[in-house]
C-alpha positions in Angstrom: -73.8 -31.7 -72.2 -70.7 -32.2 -69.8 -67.6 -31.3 -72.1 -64.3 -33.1 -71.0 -60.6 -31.5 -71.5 -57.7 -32.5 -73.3 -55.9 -29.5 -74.4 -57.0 -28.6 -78.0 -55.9 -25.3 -77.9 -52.4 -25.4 -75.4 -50.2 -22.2 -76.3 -52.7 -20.9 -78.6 -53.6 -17.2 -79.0 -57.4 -16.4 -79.1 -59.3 -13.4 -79.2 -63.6 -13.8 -79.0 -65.7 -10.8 -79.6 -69.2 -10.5 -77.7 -67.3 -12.7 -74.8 -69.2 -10.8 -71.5 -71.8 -13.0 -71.4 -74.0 -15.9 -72.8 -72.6 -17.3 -76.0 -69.1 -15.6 -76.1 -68.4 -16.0 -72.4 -69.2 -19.9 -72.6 -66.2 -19.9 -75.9 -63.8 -18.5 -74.0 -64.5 -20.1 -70.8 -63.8 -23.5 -73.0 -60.8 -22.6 -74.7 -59.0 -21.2 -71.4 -60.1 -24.9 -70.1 -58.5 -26.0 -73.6 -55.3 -24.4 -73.0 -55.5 -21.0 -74.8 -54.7 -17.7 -73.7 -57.9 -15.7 -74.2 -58.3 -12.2 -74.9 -62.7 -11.7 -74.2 -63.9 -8.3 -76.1 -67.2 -6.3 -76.0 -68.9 -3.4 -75.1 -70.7 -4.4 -71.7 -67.5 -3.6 -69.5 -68.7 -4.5 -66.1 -69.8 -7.6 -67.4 -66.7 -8.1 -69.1 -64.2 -7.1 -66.3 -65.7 -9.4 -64.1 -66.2 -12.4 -66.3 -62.3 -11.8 -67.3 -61.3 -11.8 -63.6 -63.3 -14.5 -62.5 -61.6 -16.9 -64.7 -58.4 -15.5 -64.0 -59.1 -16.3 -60.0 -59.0 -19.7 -61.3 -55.3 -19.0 -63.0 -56.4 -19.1 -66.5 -54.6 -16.3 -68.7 -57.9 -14.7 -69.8 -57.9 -11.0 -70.5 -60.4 -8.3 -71.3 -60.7 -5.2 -73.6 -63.3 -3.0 -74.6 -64.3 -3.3 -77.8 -67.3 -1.5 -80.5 -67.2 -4.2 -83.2 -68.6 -1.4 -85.5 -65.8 1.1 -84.5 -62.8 0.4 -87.3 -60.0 2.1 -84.6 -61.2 0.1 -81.4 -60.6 -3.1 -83.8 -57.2 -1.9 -84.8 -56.2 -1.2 -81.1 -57.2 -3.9 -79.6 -56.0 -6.5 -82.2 -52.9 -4.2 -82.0 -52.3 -4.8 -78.5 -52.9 -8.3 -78.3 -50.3 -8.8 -81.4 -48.4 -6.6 -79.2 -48.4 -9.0 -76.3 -47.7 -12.0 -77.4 -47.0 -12.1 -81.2 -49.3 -13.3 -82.8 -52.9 -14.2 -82.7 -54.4 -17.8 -83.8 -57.7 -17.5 -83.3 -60.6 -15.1 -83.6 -64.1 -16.1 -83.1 -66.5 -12.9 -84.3 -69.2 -13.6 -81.6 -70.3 -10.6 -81.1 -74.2 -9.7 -82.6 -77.5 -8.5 -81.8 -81.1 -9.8 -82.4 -84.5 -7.8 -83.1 -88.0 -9.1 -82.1 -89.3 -10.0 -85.6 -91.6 -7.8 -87.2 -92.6 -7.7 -91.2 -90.3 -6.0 -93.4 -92.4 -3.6 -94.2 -92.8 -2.9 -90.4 -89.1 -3.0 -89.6 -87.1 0.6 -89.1 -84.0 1.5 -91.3 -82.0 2.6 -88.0 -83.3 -0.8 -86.5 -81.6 -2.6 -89.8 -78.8 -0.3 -89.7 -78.1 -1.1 -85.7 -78.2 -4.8 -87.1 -75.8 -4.8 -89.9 -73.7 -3.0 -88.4 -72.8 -5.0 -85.6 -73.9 -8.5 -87.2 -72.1 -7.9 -90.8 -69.7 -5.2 -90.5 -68.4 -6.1 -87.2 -67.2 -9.3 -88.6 -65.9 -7.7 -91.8 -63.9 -5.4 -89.5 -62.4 -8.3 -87.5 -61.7 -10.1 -90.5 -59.8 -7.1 -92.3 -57.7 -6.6 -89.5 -57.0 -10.1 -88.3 -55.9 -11.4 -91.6 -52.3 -9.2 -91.7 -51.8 -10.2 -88.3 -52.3 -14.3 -88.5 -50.4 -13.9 -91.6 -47.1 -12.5 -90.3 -47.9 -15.0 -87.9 -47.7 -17.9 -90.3 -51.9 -18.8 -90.1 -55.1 -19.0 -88.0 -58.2 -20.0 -87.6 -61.2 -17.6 -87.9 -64.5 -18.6 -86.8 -67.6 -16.2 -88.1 -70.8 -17.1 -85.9 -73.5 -16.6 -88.3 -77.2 -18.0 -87.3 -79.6 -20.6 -88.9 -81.3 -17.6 -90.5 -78.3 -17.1 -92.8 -79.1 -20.6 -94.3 -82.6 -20.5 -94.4 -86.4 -21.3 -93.3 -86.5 -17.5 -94.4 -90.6 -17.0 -94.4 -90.2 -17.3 -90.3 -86.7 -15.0 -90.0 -86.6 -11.6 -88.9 -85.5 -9.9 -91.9 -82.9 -7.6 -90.8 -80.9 -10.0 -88.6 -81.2 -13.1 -91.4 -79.6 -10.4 -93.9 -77.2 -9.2 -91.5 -76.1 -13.5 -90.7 -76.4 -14.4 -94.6 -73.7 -11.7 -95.4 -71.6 -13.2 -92.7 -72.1 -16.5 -94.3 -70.3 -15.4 -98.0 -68.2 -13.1 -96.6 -66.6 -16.4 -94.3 -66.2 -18.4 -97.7 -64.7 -15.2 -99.6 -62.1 -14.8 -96.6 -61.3 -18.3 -96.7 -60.5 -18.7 -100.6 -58.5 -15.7 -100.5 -56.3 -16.5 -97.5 -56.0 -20.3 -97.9 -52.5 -20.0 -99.3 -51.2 -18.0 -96.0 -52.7 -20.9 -94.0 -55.4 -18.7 -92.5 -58.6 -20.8 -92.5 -62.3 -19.0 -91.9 -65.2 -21.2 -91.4 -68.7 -20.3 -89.7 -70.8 -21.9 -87.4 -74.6 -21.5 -87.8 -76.6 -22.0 -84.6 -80.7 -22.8 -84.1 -82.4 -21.4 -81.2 -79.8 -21.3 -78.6 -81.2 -21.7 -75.0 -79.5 -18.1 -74.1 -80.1 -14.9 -72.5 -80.5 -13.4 -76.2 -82.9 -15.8 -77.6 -84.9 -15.6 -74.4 -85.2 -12.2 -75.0 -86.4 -12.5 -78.8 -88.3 -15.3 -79.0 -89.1 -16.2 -74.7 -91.1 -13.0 -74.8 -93.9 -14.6 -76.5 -94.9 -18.1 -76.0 -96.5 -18.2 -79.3 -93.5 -16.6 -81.5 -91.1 -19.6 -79.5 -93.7 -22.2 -80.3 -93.5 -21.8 -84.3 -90.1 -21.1 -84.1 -89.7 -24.4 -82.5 -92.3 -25.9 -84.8 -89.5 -25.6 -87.3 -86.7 -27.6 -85.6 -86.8 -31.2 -86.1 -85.2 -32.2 -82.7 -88.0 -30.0 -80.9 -86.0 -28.3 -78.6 -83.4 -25.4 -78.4 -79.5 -26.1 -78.4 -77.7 -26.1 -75.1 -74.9 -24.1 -74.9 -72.4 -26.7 -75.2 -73.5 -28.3 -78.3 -72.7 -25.1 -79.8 -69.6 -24.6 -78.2 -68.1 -27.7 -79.2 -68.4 -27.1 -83.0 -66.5 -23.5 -82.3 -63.9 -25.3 -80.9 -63.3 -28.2 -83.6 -63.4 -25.2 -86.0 -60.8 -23.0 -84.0 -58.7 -25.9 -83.3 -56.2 -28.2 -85.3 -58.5 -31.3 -85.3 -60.1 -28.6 -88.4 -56.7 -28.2 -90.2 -58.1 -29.1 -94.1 -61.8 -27.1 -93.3 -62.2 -23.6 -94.5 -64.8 -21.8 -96.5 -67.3 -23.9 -94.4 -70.8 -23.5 -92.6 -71.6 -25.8 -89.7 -75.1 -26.0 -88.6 -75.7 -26.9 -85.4 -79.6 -26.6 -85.6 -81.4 -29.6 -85.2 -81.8 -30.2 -88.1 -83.8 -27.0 -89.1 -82.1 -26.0 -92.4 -82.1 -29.8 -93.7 -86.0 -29.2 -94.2 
């Protein structure tokens, strides 16, 4: 999929957690290219620093911070200094997550789950708490929650932790977006299939059997480019999505229609 340009996002603010690599490095590598200044977050700092600077070789205002999406006072200082910087912030895209190789239930450990939730569903409640009294002094944003496939359904083939962990992202989105319609803050989530990334290559690539069923399940056959998903972050982040909130996007090939 070859994107083209056309300035969805000049002038606006944006902040994407898990931006190092993969995923959240391919969002705000688009919206620079859209016109917005980017602020990129995680934990993997090397990775981070350099993706940061590459893209500001290129003159794109993209910044980097570190930032433990489970950590309540990294949330607050970081959000704090990009309010700081330019005065407001438009956009945040909670990106940021990590995946388990499936196991039963039964099977799975409570400091595994715990690790999961933590990062998947608290990490977003976290950027939503603190972003909300920002965009609203600001007069509004857009809030983008990436949730999975697995918070929607085909549940008998999830791994139980992580489809927990994306399902509480999935109501939490359409709570935040009820009760901050009126200060023009909109919250909507995007629910991916397999994505053809470094994380799902880790998970399900591992074992040419466990990607085979999990395929089996897709309609389209095939796992999403990076792109595809891209593109329905940025409609959601971007103006074009000015009367859409509370709502879930899959962009899953047709998995959860099933």
């Amino acid at each position: 999929m070859q994107p083209t340009f056309s300035g969805r996002l000049t002038g606006q603010i944006a902040v994407v957690t898990g931006a190092a690599r993969s995923l959240g490095a391919a969002i705000a590598t688009r919206f620079l290219q859209e016109g917005a200044t980017v602020h990129l977050a995680d934990v993997a700092d090397a990775e981070g620093i350099e993706c940061a600077r590459s893209l500001a070789a290129t003159g794109a205002p993209a910044h980097y911070h570190h930032l433990d999406v489970t950590d309540e006072a990294q949330w607050q200082s970081t959000l704090g200094e990009v309010e700081a910087a330019h005065g407001r912030i438009d956009i945040l895209v909670n990106n940021a997550a990590v995946a388990v190789p499936f196991v039963p239930v039964e099977d799975r450990r409570a400091d595994e789950w715990d690790r999961v939730m933590a990062v998947n569903a608290k990490g977003v409640f976290l950027g939503c708490k603190h972003v909300i009294p920002i965009m609203r002094r600001g007069g509004g944003g857009s809030i983008v929650n990436i949730s999975s496939a697995a918070g929607l359904g085909q549940w008998q083939i999830m791994e139980g932790a992580y489809a927990a962990s994306k399902a509480a992202v999935h109501v939490l989105t359409k709570v935040v977006a009820t009760q901050q319609a009126a200060d023009g803050i909109r919250c909507n989530s995007v629910h991916p299939g397999p994505i053809d990334s470094e994380m799902a290559q880790a998970v399900l690539g591992a074992d040419p059997a466990v990607l085979s069923r999990r395929l089996s399940r897709v309609p389209m056959g095939r796992m999403a480019d990076m792109q595809e998903v891209v593109a329905a972050v940025l409609f959601l982040a971007s103006s074009e999505a000015s009367f859409i909130t509370g709502a879930e996007l899959a962009v899953d090939g047709g998995a959860v229609a099933q």
